[in-house]
Structures are given as C-alpha cells and as structure tokens.
N, C-alpha and C positions, 0 to 999 in steps of 0.2 A: 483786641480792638478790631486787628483784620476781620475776624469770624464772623463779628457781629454785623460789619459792611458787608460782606457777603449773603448771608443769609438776609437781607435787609432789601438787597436787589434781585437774590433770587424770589424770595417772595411778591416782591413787585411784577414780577415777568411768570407768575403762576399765571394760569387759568383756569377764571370762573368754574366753567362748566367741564369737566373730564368727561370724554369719552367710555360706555357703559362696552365693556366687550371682554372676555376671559381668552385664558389660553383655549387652543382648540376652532374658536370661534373664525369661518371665512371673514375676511372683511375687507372693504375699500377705503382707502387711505387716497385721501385727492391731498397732495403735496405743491406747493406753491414752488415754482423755479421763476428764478430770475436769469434774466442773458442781457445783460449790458442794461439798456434804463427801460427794456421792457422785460414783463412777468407773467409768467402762464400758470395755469393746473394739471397737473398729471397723475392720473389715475392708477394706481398701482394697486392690486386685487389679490391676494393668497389669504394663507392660512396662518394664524398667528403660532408659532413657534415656542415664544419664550417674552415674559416679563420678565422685568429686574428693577431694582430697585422700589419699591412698595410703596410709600404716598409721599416718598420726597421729591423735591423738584427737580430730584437729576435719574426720575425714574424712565427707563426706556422700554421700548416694543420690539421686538424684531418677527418681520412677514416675511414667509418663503414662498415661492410660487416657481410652477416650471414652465419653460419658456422657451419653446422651438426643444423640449426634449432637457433643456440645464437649466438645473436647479439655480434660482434666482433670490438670495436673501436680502432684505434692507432693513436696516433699525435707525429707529426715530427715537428723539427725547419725545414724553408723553405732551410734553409744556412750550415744546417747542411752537415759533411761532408760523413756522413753513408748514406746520400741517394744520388746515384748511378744516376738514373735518376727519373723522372714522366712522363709517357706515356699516353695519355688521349685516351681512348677505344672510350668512347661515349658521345655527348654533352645532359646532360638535361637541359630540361626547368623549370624554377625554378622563384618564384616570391618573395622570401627568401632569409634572408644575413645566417641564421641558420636554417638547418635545422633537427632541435629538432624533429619533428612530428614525422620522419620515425623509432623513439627508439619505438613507441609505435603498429609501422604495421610491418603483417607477409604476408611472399608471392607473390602475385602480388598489392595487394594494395602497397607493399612498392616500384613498380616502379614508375619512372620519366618520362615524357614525352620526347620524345628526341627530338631535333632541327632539 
C-alpha cells in the first residue's frame, strides 16, 4: 500500500517537459534559491559529469565546473522543482557514461571535444 502512495506523488511532482542534454554536454542550470520569503536564480554553468538514475523520477545530474582554479560539483534531481530550466551551451564529444577523468585535469586538458 505504501509503494503505491509513493509512486502516486512522485508522479504527481514529474515534469512535463525534461530537459534535452547528454553527458558531456556544457550547460546552464538557472536554479531557483530561496532566502527567507524572498527567491532568486542562479546560474550555475559546467560540464555535465554523470547521469543516474534513467527515466525515473528520482533520476539526477550532477555539473562540474572550476571556479577561481577548484573544482566545483553540484547534482540536481532531473524533476526537481528548484531547477528553473537547462540550457545546453555546447555539445561534447564523449565516449563515457561517467566522466570521472576530468576531477583529476586542470585547464585545457580538462576540455571536450565538441560536436
């Protein structure tokens, strides 16, 4: 009985329309904050890293980007409601479902080839 209320409300709190973007891909994630009863967007810009979770509704993203020289990771639920939209800057070329590699390059070795 629990399961079925579960899935019942996560399908409720899906969204329509999913963001079109693969691993590899640069992109802009505008993320909604809230701070007491007022609420902004912040724009937060890398490279997507790593999917997980495939079309269910507890599937996430996680963006890496470097930031004064340190490395900067954040992962979102795909469904969630704090992100706003995902704009995808630039396509790379990627032969990876993870890509682990680029925590450990700085600079230009840590670009992608683009499409």
């Amino acid at each position: 009985m629990n399961i079925t209320v579960i899935k019942e409300i996560e399908e409720a709190q899906k969204k329509k329309e999913l963001p079109q973007f693969r691993v590899g891909d640069t992109v802009r994630v505008s993320n909604r904050i809230k701070e007491g009863e007022k609420s902004r967007i912040q724009i937060f810009e890398g490279t997507v890293i790593k999917k997980q979770g495939g079309s269910t509704s507890r599937a996430t993203f996680t963006v890496r980007k470097l930031s004064n020289g340190v490395g900067v990771e954040k992962t979102w639920p795909i469904h969630s409601p704090n992100v706003e939209k995902v704009e995808v800057v630039r396509s790379g070329k990627v032969r990876r479902a993870k890509l682990f590699f680029l925590r450990d390059r700085v600079g230009k070795r840590s670009k992608l080839k683009e499409i």
